[in-house]
MARVO-413247 format. One record per residue: residue in one letter; y, z, x of N, C-alpha, C, O, CB in turn. Coordinates in steps of 0.1 Angstrom, whole numbers, plus 5000, padded with zeros to 4 digits. Glycine has a CB too. Layout:
# residues N
AYZXYZXYZXYZXYZX...
***
This chain:
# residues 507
X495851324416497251354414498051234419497951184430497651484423X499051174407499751084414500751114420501551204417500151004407X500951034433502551054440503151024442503350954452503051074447X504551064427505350974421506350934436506450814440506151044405X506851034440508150984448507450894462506550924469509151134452X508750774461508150684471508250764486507350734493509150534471X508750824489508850924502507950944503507350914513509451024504X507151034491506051084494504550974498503550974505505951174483X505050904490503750784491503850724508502950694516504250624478X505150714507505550664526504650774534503850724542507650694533X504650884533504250994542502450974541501550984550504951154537X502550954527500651004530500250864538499450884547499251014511X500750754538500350604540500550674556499550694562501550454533X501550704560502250754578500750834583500050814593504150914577X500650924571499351024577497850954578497150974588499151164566X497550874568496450794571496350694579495250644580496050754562X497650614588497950534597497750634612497050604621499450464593X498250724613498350834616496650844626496350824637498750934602X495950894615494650934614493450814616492250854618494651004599X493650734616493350564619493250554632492250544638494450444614X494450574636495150534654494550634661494350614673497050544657X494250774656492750854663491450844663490650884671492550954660X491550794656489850754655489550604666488550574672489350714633X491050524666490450394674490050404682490350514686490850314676X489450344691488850354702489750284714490150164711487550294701X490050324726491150284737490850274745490150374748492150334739X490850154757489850154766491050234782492150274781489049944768X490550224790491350274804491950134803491650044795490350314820X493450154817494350034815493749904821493849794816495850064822X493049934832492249834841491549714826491849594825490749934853X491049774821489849704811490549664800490749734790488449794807X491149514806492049454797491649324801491149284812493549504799X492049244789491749044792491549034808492149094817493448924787X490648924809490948864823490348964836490448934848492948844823X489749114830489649234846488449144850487649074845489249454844X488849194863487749184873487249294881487749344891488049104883X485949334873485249444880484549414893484149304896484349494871X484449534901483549544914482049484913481149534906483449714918X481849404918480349374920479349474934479449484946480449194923X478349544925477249584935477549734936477249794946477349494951X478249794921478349944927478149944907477949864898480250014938X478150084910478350124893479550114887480550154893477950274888X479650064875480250054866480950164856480850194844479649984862X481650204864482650324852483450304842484550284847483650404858X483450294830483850244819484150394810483350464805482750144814X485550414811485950504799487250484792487950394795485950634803X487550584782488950594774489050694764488750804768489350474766X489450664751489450764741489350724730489650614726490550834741X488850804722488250814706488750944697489551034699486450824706X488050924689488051074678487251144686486451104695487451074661X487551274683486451374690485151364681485251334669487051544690X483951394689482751364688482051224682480951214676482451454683X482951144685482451004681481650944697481750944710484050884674X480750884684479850794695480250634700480350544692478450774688X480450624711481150494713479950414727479750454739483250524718X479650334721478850264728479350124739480150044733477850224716X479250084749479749984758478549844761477349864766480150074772X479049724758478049654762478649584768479849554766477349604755X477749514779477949424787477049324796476549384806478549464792X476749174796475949124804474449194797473749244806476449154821X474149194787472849244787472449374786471249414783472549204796X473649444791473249604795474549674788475649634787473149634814X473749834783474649874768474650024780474150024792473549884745X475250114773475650264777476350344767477450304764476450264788X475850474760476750524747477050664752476150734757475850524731X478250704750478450864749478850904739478850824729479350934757X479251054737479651084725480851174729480851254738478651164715X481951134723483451204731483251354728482551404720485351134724X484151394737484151554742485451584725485851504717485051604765X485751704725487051784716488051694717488751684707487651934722X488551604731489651584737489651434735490451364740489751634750X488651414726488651264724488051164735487851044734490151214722X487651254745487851134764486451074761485751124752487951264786X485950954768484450914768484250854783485150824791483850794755X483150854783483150774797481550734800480750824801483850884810X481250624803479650574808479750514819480750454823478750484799X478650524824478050454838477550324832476950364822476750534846X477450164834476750064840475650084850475450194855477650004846X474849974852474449954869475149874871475849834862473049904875X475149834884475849774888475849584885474849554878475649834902X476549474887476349364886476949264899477949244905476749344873X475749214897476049064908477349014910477949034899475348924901X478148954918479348894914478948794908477848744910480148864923X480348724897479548624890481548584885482448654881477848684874X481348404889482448414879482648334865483548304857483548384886X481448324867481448334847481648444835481048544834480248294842X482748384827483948474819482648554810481848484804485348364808X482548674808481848764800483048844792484248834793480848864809X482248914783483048974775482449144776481249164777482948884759X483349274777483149334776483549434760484549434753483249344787X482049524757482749554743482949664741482549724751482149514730X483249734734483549914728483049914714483249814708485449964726X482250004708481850014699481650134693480750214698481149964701X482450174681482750314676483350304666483450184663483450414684X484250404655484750344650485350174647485350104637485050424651X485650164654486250034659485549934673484749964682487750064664X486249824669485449764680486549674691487349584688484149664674X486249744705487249674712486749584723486149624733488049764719X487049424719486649354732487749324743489049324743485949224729X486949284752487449284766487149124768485949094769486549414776X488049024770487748874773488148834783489148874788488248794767X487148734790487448644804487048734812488148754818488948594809X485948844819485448964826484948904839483748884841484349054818X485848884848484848854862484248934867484649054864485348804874X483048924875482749034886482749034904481648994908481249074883X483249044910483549034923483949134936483249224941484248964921X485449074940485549214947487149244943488049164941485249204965X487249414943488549424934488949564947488249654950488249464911X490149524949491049624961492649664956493749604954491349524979X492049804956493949864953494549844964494249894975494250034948X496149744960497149754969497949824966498649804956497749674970X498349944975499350054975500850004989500849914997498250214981X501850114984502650124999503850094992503950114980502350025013X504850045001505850034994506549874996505849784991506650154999X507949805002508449734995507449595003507149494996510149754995X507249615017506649535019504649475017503849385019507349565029X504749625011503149524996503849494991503949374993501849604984X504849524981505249534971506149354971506549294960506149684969X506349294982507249174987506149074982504949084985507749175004X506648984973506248834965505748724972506148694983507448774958X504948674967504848534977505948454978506148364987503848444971X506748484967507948334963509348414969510448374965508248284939X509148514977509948584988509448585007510048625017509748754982X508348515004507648515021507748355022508048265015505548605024X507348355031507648225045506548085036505448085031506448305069X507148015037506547875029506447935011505347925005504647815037X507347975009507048024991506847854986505947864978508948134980X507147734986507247634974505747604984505047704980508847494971X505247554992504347504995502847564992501847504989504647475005X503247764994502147804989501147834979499947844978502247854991X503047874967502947864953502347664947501447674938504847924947X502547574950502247474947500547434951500047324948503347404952X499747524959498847504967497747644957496547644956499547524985X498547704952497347854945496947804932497447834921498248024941X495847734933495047714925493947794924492847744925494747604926X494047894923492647994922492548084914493248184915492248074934X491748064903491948144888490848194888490248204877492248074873X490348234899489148324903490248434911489548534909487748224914X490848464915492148544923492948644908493648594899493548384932X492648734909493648764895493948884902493248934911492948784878X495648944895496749054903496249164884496049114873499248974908X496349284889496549384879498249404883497949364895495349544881X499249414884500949464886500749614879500449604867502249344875X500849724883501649844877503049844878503649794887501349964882X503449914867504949894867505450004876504750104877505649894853X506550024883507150104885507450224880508350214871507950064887X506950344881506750474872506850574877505850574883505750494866X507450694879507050824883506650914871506850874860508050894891X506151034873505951104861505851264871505651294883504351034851X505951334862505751494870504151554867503651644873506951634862X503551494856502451514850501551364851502051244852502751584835X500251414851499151294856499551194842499951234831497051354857X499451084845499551004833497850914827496850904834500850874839X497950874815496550784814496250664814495050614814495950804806X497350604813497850494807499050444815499950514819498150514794X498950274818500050204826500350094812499550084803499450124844X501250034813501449904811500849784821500749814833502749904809X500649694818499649584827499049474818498949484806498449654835X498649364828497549304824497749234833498849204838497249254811X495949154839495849094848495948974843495848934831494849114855X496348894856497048724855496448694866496448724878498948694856X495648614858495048484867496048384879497148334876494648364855X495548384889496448294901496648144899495748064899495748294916X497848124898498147924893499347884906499647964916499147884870X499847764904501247794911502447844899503647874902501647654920X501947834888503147944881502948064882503948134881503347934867X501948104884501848264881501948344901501948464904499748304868X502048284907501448324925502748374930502648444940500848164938X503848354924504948374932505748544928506648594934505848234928X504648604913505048734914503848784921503348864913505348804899X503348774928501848844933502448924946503648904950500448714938X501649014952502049044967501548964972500448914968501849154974X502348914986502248834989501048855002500248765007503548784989X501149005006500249065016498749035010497848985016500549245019X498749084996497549124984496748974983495548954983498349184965X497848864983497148754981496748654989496348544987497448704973X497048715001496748595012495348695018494348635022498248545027X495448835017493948875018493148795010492448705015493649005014X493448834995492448804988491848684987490748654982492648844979X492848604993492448404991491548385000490748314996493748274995X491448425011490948435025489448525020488348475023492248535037X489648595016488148655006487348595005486348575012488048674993X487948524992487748424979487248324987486048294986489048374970X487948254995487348105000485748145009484748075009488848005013X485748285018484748315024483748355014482648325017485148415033X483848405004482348514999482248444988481148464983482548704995X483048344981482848244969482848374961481748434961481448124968X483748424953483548534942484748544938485548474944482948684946X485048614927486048624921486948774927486248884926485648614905X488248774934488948914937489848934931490848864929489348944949X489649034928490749114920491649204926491049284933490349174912X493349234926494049314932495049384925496049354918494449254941X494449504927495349594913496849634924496549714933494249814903X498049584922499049624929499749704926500549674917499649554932X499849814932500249934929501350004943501050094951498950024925X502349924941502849954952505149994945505749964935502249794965X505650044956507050034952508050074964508050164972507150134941X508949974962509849994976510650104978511150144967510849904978X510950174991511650274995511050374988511750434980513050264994X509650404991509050494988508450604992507250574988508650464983X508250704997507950825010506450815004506050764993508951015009X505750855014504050935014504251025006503450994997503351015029X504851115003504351254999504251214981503451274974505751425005X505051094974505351034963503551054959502951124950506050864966X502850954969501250884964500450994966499250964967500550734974X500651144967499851174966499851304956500851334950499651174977X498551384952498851494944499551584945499751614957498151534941X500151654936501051784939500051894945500551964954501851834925X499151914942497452014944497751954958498452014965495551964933X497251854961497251814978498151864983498151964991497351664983X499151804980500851874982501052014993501652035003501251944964X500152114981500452234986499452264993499452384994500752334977X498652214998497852255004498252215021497852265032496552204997X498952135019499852035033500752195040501252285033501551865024X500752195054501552305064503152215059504252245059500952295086X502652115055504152075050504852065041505852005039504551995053X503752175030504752175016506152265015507152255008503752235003X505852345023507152425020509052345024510152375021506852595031X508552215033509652145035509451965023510151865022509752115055X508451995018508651865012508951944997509651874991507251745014X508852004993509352094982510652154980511252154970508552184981X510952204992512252234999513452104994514552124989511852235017X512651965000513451884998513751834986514851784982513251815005X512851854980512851834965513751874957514551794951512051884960X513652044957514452114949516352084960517252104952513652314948X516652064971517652054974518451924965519551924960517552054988X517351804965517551674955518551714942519751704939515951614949X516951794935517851814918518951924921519851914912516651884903X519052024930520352114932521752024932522752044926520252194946X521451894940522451814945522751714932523851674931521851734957X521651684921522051594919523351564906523851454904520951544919X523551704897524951664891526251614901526951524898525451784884X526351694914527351684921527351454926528151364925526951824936X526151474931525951304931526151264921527151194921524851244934X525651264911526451164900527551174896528151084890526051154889X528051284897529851294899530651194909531651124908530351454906X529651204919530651134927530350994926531350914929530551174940X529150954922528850834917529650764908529750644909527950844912X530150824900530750794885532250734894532450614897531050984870X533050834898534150834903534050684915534950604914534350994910X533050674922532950584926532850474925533150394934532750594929X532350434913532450284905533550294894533650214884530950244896X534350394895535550404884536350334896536950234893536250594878X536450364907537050314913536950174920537950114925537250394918X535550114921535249994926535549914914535949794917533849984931X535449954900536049844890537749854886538449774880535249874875X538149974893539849944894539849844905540349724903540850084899X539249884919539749754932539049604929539449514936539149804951X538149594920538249464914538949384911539349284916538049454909X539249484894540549404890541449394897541949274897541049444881X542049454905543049464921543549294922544449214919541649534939X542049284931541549194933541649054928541948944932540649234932X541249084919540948984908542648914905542948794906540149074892X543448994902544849014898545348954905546048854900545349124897X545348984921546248934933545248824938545348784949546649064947X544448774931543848614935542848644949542548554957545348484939X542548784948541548764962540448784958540148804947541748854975X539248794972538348774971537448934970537849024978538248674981X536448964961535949084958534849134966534349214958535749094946X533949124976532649134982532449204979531449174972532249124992X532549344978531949494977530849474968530849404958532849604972X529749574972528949554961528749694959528649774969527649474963X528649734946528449814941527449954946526249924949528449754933X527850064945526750194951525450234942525450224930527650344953X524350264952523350284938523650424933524250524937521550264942X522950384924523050524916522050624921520950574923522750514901X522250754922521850884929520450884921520350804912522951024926X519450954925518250934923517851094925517851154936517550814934X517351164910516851294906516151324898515251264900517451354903X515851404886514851424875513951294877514451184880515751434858X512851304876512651134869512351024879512050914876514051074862X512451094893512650954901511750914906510750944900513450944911X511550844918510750784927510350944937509150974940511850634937X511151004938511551094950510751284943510951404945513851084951X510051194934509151394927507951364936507451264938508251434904X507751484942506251484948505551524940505451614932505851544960X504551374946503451374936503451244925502451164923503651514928X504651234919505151114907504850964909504750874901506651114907X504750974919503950824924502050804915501650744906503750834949X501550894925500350954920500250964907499350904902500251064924X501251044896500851074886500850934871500350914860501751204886X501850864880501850784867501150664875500450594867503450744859X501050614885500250504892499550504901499650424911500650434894X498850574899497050604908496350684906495350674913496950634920X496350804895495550874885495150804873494050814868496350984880X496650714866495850664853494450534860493950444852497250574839X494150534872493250424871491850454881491050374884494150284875X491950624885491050714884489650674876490150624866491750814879X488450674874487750634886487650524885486450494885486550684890X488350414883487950254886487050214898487550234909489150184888X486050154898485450084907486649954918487349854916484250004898X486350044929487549954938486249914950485249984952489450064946X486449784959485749804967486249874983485549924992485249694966X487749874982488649934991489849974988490050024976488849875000X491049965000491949994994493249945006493249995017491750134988X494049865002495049805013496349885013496849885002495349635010X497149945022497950065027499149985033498949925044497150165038X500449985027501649925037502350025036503050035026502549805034X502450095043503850175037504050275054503350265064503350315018X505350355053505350405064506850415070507150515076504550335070X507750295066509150335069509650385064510550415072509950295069X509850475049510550575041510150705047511050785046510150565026X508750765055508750895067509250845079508850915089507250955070X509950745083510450705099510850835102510050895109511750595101X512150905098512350995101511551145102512051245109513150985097X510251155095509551265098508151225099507051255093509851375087X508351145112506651095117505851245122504751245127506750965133X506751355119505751465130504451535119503451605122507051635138X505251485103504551525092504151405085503951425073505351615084X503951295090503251155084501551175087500851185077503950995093X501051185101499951165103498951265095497751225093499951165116X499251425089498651485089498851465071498151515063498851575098X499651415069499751365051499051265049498551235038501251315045X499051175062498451065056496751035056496150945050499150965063X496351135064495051165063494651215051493751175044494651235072X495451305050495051425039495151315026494651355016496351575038X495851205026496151125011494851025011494650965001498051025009X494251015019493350915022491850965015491050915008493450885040X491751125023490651175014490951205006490051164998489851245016X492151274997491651274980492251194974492951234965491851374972X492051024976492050924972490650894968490350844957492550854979X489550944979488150884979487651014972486950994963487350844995X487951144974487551234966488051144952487051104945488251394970X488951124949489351084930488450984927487651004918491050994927X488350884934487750774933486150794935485450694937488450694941X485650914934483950934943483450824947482550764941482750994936X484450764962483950694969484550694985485550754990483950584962X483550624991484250675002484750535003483750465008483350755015X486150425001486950384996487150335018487550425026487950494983X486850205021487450205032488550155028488750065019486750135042X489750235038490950205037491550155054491650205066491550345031X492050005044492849935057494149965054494449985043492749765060X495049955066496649965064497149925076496549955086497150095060X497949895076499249835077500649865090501849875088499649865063X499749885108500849945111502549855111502849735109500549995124X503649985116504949885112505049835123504649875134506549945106X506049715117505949575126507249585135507749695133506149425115X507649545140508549525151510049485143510149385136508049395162X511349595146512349585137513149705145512749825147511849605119X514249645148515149675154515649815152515449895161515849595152X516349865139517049935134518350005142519149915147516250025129X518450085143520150135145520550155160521650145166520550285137X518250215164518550235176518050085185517250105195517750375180X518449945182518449825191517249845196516349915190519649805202X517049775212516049795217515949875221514749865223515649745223X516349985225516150155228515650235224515250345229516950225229X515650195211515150325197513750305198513250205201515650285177X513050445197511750465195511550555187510550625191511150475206X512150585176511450615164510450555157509650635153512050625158X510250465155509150375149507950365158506750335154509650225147X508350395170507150385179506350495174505350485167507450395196X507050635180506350785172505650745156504550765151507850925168X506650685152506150655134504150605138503050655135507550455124X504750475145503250405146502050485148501050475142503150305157X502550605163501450675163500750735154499550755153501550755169X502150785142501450875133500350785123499450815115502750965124X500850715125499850625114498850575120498150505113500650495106X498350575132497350495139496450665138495250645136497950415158X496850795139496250875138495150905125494351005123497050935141X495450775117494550805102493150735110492150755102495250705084X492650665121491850615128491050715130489950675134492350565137X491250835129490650905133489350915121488150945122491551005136X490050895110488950935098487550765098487750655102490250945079X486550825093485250705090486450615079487450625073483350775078X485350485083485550375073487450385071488150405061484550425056X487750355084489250295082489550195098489150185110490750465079X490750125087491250025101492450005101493050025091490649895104X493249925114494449885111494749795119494249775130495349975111X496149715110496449605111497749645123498349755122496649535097X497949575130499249595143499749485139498949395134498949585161X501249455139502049365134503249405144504249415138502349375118X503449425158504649395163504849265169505949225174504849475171X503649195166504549055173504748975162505548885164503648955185X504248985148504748905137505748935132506048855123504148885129X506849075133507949105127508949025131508948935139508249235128X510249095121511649035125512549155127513149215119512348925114X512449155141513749215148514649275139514749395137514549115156X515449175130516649175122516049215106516949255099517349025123X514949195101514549195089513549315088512549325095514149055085X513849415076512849525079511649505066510749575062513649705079X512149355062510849325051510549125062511049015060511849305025X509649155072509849005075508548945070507348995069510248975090X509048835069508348685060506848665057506248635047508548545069X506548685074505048605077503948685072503448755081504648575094X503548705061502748755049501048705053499948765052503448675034X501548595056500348555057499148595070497948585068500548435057X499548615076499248655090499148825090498748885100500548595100X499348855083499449005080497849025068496849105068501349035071X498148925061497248935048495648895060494648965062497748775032X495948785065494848735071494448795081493348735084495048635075X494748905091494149055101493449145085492249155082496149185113X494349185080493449235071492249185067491349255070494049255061X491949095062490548995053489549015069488348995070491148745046X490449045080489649005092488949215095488249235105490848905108X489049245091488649385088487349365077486149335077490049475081X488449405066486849355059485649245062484549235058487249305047X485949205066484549045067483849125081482649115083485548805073X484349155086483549265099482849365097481649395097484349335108X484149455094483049615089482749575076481649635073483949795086X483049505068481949535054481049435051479949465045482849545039X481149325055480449205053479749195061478649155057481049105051X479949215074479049205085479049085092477949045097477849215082X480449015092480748885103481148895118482148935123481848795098X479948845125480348895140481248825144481148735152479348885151X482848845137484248855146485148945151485249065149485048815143X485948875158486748945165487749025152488448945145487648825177X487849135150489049195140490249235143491249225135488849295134X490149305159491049425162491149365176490449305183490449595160X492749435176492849355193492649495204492149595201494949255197X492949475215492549565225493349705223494449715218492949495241X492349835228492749945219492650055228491550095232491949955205X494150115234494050215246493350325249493850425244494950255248X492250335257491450405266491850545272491450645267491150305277X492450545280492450615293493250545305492850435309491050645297X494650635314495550575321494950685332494550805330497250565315X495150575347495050675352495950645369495950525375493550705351X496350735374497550695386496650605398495650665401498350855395X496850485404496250435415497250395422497950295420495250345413X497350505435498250435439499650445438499950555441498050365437X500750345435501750315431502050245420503150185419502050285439X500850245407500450205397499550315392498850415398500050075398X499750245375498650325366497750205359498150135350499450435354X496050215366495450205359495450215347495650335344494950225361X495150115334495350115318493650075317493449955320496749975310X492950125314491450065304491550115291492350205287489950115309X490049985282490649975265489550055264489050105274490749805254X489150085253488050075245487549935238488449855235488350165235X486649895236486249755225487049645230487549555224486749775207X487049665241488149545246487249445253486349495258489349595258X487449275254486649205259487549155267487949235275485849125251X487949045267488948965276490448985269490948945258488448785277X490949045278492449055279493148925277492748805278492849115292X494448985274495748835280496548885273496748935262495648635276X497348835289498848865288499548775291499248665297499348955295X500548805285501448665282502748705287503348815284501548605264X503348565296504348635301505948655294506348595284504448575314X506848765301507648815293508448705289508348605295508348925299X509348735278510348625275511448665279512348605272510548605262X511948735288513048805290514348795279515348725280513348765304X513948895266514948835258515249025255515549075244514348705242X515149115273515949245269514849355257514749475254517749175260X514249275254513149395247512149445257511749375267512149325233X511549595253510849615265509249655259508849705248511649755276X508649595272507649655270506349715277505749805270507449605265X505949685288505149815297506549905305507349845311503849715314X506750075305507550105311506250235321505050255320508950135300X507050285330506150405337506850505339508050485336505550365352X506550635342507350715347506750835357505550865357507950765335X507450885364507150995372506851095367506651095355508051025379X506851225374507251375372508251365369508551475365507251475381X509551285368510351325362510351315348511251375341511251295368X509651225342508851215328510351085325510751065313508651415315X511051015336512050915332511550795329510650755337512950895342X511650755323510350615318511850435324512950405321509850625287X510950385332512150285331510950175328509750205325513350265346X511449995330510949905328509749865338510049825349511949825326X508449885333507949805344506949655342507249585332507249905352X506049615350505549505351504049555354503649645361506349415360X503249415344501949455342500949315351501349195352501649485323X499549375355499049265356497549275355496949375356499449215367X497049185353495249155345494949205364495449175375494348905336X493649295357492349325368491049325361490549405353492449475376X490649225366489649225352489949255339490949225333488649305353X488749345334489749385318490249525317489949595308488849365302X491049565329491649665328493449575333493649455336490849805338X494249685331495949635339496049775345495649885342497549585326X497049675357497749805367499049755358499149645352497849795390X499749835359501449855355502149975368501650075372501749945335X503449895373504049945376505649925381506149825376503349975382X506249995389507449965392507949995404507550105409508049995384X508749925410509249965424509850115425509850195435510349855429X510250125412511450225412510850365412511550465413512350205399X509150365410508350455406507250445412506250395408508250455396X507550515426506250495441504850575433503750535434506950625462X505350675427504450805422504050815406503850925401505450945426X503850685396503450705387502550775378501350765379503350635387X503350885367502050985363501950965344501751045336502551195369X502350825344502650805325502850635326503250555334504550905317X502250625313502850515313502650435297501750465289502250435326X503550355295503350325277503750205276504450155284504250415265X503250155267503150025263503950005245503750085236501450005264X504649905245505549905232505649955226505449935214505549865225X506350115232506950225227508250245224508850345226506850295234X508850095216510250115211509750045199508749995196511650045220X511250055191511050015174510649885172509749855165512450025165X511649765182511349665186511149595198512049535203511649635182X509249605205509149565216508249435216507649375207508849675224X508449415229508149285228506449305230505949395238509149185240X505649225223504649245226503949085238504048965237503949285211X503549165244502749085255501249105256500649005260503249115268X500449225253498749235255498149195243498549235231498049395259X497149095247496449045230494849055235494249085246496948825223X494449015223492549005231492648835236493548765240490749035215X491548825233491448615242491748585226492748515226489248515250X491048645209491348545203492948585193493248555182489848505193X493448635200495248605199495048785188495748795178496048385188X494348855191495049015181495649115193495149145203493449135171X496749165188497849215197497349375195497149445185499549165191X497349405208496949595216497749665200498249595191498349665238X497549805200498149845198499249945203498749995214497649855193X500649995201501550035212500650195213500350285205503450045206X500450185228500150345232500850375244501350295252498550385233X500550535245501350565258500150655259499250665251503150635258X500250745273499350825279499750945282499051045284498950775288X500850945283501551085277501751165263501851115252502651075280X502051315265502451375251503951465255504251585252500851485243X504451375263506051455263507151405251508251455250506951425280
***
């Protein structure tokens, strides 16, 4: 039958283009130019086809074939491979044939959290000297884009970019001073899929299924639905409010003055950063089960205000990460760094915050980085990246590699009253040091009575335990150590890693 009308000819051409684009074969987003797979574990390799097509995978020598389910999905196992950084090619084979070019094998770590993973090299401390210095095209970043979704997604936009000094300055800057520090140690190629986004809460990265299973879904759902209740009324007022910042412009502009205001963000509902779960669904499901060899964690100021429901989310997001991933995925992260906020040196919200997050310690195969003496007071994204990146790499090369160093600095024990002081002992603690105060009004050993009043006190080495105390406090029954947002830190081990803030009370 001919088919005279061109419409119609357009349509059958649409339907057999159509019918083409099902049958092709699509790999997961990771397994794109340039990836760098995990060396020394199995190799999970899947995507999608026509239903019941056979699609076969080769690589390095070694092949693997399934035959897709109804749903089009496929998926094979590898063994595992050596690190190697000579460029291989990985292939797909099925209707179509999809290669995969430039394939290192090494070590590859998802970076999660929010703005400070998410913060650039060509935004941290020496950006022209570091960027001009990253020569390592053995170092490659995966970037996800910024995404929420309400439903799991399968697919990101991406592709990994090799490290130059053109390309180093969109990287994280946390992600790549680990990974350089790797790289120069284990000679291998690392890979870092960065999956991170600023001003972003916990409850975002994890599943909605986890979700409800949390004593704290009924207030993080709560908050949810109060969001989209709220949010025509916010964009009303939104609207009205840049109707009016572009009248006092022109104002401005008119009578020859000067305009600073900067404009309000726009209200944030349907669609946002702010769905629980949405973090998860569009960037950290589509890359489900990728071979990772860990997984690096910043995040933590967007729950400041509800540290009493952080520790028990953040455990809970940790195992069904490693449940998704069937692995048991060591996870390092990131406590927050020393930063003033609203409450100056007085405020100890962030202190509580820290606990909650030091409480993921509790779980196997995790560690954490302390950063109050590298923050900035004034800056709640501060600089020194490197130093941050480089405690991390000092985690891994210990527990996973097996280098007898120092990783972690001295780590609170047990307080106990002597006297007119409170004995402090560590755990894993070797030689102390303390360093004396700077008197610059930040505090940091305080004590308190029965009356549970905590004021300023003064610490001193006894061997490798400290007395702390204070005149003001004959009868000491507590006592804590850099328990404000920003304190000053003074206890380190001998090779310079700073305590973490604890107290010995639970009032």
């Amino acid at each position: 039958m001919k088919l005279r009308s061109p419409f119609l000819v357009c349509a059958a051409l649409a339907l057999l283009s159509a019918a083409s684009a099902l049958a092709d074969i699509t790999l997961a987003p990771l397994f794109r130019d340039g990836a760098v797979l995990q060396r020394d574990q199995p190799l999970v390799v899947w995507g999608r086809a026509a239903a019941a097509e056979k699609v076969e995978v080769r690589f390095r020598g070694q092949s693997a074939s399934a035959i897709t389910g109804a749903d089009g999905r496929w998926r094979v196992t590898l063994a595992p491979e050596k690190g190697s950084a000579v460029p291989s090619e990985l292939v797909a084979v099925g209707a179509n044939t999809v290669t995969v070019k430039d394939v290192l094998v090494g070590e590859v770590w998802l970076c999660s959290g929010q703005s400070n993973m998410g913060m650039m090299v060509r935004s941290a401390n020496d950006a022209d000297r570091e960027m001009a210095a990253a020569n390592f095209p053995q170092i490659r970043q995966f970037r996800v884009p910024n995404v929420a979704s309400a439903r799991r997604a399968e697919d990101v936009a991406g592709n990994w970019v090799a490290c130059s000094p053109a390309s180093v300055g969109n990287f994280s800057a946390v992600a790549y001073y680990f990974a350089r520090d790797l790289h120069k140690r284990l000679g291998v190629p690392v890979g870092i899929v960065n999956s991170s986004w600023g001003g972003t809460q916990l409850e975002g990265w994890m599943s909605e299924e986890t979700l409800k299973e949390s004593p704290h879904a009924q207030q993080i759902f709560s908050r949810w639905e109060t969001r989209l209740k709220e949010y025509p009324a916010a964009v009303s007022a939104h609207e009205k409010a840049q109707a009016k910042w572009e009248t006092d412009r022109a104002a401005a502009q008119a009578a020859g003055k000067a305009f600073n205001r900067k404009k309000g963000p726009a209200p944030e509902g349907p669609g946002s950063r702010w769905i629980p779960g949405g973090l998860y669904n569009a960037m950290i499901a589509p890359l489900v089960p990728y071979a990772f060899r860990g997984v690096l964690w910043y995040q933590g100021e967007a729950n400041a205000t509800r540290h009493t429901e952080y520790a028990s989310l953040f455990r809970a997001m940790i195992k069904q990460w490693r449940a998704d991933f069937c692995q048991p995925l060591p996870f390092y992260f990131v406590q927050l760094a020393n930063y003033e906020m609203r409450g100056g040196n007085t405020g100890d919200l962030w202190a509580f915050q820290r606990e909650a997050q030091a409480q993921a310690l509790t779980l196997p195969n995790t560690g954490m980085v302390v950063t109050i003496d590298v923050g900035d007071p004034k800056d709640l994204h501060p600089k020194n990246k490197q130093e941050v990146g480089r405690r991390l790499a000092l985690l891994a090369r210990r527990h996973l590699f097996g280098e007898r160093i120092e990783a972690e600095g001295p780590v609170f024990a047990a307080a106990k009253p002597e006297g007119a002081a409170m004995r402090v002992t560590f755990s894993r603690s070797g030689v102390l040091k303390l360093e004396p105060s700077r008197g610059d009004g930040r505090l940091s050993f305080e004590v308190a009575g029965a009356d549970q009043v905590f004021v300023p006190a003064e610490a001193k080495l006894d061997g490798r335990t400290l007395l702390v105390s204070a005149e003001s406090v004959p009868n000491p029954v507590a006592v804590r150590y850099a328990w404000r947002n920003s304190p000053e830190a003074r206890l380190f081990s001998a090779g310079g890693l700073p305590a973490a803030p604890f107290r010995s009370d639970k009032w």
